[in-house]
N, C-alpha and C positions, 0 to 999 in steps of 0.2 A: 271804434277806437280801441288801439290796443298796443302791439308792437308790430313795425316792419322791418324787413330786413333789409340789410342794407343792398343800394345797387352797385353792383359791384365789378367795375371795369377788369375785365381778362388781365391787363398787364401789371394790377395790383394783386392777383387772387390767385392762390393753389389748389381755386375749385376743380374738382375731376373732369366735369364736363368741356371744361376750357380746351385738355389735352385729347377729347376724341374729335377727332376731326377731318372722319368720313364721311361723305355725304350722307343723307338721307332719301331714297325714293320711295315717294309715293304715288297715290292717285284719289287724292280725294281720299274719300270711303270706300272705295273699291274695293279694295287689302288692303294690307297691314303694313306701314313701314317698313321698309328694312335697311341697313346700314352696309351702304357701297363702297367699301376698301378701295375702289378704282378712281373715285372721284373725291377729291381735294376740297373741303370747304376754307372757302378764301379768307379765311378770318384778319389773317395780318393785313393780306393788301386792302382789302375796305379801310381797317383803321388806318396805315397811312396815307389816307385818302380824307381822312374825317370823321370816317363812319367813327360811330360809338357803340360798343354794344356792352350789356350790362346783364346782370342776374338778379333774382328776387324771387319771394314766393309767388305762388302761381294763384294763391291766394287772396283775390282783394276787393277793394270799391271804386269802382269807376265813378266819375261824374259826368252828366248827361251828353256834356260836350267831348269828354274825350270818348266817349262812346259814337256817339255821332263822327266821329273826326275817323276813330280807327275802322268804323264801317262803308269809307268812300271809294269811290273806285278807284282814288288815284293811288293808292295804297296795294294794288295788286302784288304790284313787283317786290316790295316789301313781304308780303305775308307768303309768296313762293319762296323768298328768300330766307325767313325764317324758319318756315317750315320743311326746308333741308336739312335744319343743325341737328343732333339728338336730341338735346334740350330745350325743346323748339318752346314748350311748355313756360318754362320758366327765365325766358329770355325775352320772348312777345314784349310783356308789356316795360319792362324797365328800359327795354332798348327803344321801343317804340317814344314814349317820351323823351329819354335823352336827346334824340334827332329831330326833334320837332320845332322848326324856327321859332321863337321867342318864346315859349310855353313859359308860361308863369303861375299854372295852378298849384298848388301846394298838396302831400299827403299827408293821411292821416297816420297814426301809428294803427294797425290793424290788429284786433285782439285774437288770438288763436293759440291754440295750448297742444305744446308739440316739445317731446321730449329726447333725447340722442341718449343709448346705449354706452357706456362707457367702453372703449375698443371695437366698436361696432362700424360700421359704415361711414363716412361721412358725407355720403348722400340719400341715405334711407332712413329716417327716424325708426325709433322704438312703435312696435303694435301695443297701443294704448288696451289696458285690459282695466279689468274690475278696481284691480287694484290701487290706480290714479285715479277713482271716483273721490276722494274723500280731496284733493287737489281742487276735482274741474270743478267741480259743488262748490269749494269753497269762494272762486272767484268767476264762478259762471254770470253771474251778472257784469262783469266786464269781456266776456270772449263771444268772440262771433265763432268761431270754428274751433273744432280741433281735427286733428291726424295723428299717427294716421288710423285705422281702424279696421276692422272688415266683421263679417259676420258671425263669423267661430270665433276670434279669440275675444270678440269685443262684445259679446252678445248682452253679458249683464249690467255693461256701462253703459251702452246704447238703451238699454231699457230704463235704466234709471235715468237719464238725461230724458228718456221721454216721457216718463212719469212726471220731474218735477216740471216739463212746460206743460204739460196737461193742467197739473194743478196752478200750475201760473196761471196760464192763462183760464183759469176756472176763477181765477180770484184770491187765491191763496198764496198766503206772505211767503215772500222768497228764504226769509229768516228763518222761519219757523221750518221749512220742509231743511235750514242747513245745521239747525241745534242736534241731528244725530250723528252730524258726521264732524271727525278728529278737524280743529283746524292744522291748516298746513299753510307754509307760507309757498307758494310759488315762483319758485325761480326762474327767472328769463337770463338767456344767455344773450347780451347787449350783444355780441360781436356777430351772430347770426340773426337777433329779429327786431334789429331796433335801427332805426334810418334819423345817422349826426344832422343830418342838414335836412328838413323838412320843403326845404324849394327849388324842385328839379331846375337845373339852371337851363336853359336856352341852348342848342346848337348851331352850328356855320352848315351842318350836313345838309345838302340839297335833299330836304323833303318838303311835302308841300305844306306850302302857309294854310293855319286852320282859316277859316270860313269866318 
């Protein structure tokens, strides 16, 4: 439980990934993707067709059954078909529900602590360092994840994140391991990780009925 971001249809959105729109080949794990300037990903003619596709974090919690649902065979042609786009990642699962005849499960808002550079990218977050320790700390009891991270610059937050689940789960109050650090309040940016309408609505797109 946390924030999610919204899914967010191509013809409403100035996300970047919308405007790359070279193919992808791959092969499995074989190699590496790479991005084929010779082939055209169809994006418009699917949607005036029906299709729907959408964006979101790549971030999240399945329930048993959409799990079961997006692991069936009949889904092949779908997961070849996503897995053309560049942002095959972060398009999977908001597109996969939208298309899914009468779906009616509802998400959760997902808790993840993810912050944007001022000027910086607008599809790369900020490399969380030491320095937003006194942030995750303060509402780590509401965040399932953060980003993004890696081992050099994140090395002393990463340790302290794994210190205080050590002591968590050793038994020790969550409170007390947060009385040395500054509170901070946390800011979420609504318009990237929060989702207005919490019940994917139903699509006409020929996919198959769940089970």
């Amino acid at each position: 439980n946390g924030d999610h971001e919204d899914a967010i249809q191509p013809e409403f959105s100035s996300w970047y990934w919308w405007t790359v729109l070279s193919g992808v080949a791959s092969c499995g794990s074989a190699f590496e993707p790479v991005e084929d300037d010779a082939v055209y990903y169809p994006m418009a003619q699917l949607e005036e067709h029906g299709f729907i596709f959408a964006h979101a974090t790549e971030w999240v919690i399945l329930t048993r059954e959409l799990v079961t649902y997006s692991t069936s065979p009949g889904l092949a042609h779908f997961k070849r078909l996503i897995g053309m786009h560049a942002a095959a990642d972060e398009i999977f699962w908001p597109t996969l529900v939208l298309n899914i005849p009468n779906f009616t499960q509802k998400i959760s808002r997902q808790g993840w602590f993810v912050t944007w550079s001022p000027g910086a990218s607008d599809h790369s977050p900020e490399t969380l360092t030491d320095r937003r320790t006194p942030e995750i700390m303060e509402k780590r009891d509401e965040l399932l994840f953060m980003r993004k991270v890696n081992e050099v610059d994140s090395a002393s937050l990463l340790a302290e994140v794994d210190r205080a689940s050590y002591a968590e789960a050793k038994g020790a109050s969550l409170a007390a391991l947060q009385k040395s650090f500054t509170s901070l309040e946390l800011r979420y940016d609504k318009h990237r990780m929060r989702c207005s309408d919490p019940v994917l609505k139903p699509s006409s797109a020929p996919f198959p009925a769940p089970a």
